[in-house]
VEXDREN-2710 file (C-alpha; in Angstrom, 1 decimal):
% VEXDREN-2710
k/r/px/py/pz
1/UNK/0.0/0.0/0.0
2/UNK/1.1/3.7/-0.6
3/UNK/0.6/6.8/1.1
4/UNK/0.9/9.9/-0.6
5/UNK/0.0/13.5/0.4
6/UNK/-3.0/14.7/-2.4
7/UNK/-0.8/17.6/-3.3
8/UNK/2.2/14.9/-4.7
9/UNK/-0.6/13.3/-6.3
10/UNK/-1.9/15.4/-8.3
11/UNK/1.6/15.2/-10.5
12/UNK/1.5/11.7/-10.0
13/UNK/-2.0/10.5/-11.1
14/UNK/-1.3/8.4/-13.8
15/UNK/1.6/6.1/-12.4
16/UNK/-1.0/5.9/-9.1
17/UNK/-3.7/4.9/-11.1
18/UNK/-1.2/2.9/-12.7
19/UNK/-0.2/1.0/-9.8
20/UNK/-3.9/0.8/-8.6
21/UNK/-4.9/-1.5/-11.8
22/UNK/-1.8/-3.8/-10.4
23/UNK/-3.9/-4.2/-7.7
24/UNK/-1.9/-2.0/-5.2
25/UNK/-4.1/0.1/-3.0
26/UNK/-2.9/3.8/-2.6
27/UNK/-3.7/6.0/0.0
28/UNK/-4.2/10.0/-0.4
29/UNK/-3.3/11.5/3.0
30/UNK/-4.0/15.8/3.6
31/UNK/-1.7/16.7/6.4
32/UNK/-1.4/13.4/7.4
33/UNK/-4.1/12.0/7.8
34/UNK/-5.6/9.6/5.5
35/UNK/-8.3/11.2/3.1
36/UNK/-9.0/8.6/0.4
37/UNK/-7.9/5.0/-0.6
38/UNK/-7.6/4.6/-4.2
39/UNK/-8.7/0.4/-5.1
40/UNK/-9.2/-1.3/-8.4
41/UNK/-12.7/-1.6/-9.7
42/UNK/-13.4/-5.0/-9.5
43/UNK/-13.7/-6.6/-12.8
44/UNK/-16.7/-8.8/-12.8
45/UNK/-20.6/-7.1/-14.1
46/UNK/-23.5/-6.8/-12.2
47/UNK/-25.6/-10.9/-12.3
48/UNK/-28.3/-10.5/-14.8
49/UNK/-31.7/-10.2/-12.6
50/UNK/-32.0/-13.6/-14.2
51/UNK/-29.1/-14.5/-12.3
52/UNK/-30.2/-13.4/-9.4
53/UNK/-33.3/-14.8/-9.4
54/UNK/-32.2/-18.0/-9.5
55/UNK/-30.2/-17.5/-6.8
56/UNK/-32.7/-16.3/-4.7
57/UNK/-34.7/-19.0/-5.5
58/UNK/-32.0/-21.8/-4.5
59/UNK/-31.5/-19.6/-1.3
60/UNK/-35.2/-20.4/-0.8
61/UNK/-35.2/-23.6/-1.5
62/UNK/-32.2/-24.6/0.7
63/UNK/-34.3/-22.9/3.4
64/UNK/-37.5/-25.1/2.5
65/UNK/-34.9/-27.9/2.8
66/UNK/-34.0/-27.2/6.4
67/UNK/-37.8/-26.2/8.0
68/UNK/-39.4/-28.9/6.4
69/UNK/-42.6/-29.5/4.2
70/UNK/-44.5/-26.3/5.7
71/UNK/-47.1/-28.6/7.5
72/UNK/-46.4/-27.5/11.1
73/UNK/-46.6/-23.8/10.3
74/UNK/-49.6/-24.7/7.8
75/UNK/-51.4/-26.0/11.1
76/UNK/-50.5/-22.7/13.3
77/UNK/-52.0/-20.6/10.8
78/UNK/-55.2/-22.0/10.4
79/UNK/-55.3/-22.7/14.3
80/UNK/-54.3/-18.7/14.3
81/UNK/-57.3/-17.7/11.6
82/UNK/-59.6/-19.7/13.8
83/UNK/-58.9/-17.9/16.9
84/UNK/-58.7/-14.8/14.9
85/UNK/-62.6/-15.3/13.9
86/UNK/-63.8/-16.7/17.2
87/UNK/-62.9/-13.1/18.8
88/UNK/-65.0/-11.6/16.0
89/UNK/-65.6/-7.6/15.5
90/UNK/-64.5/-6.4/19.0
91/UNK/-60.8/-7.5/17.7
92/UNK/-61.0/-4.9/15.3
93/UNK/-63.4/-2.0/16.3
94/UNK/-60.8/-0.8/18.8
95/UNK/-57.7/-1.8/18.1
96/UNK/-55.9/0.8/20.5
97/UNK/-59.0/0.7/22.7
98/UNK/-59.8/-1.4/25.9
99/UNK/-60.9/-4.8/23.6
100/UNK/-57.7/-5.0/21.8
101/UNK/-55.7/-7.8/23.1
102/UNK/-57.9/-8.9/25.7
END
């Protein structure tokens, strides 16, 4: 890695970017003190949403892998919509009044 005060760098840009495609990081310092680090674009584009998609998608399906089938949460929210409807219109009349919650 380099250091080199911004005002030397400024007659120097070219060999510094120069040395920054090599793969060397350079650092521009102002007094001192570190200002900027200078580090090589990397090379590889962007994944095509396509790409990515797919990725997200075997992400998901790793996941799906490791919980199971579903059936267990399946259960919980049907036993949760049942409850839900058994506590009828007062759940929702108030919901930062006295019936919510209780």
């Amino acid at each position: 890695m380099q250091t080199v005060p911004i005002h030397q760098a400024k007659s120097q840009l070219s060999e510094l970017i120069r040395a920054v495609e090599q793969g060397e990081e350079v650092v521009l310092t102002r007094h001192g003190k570190r200002v900027i680090r200078l580090i090589k674009e990397p090379e590889t584009e962007q994944p095509s949403i396509e790409a990515r998609r797919q990725a997200i998608t075997a992400e998901l399906e790793a996941l799906r892998s490791k919980v199971g089938a579903g059936e267990p949460f399946q259960q919980f929210w049907e036993a949760h919509k049942r409850e839900r409807d058994a506590r009828g219109e007062a759940w929702t009349d108030h919901p930062k009044g006295g019936h919510a919650g209780a």
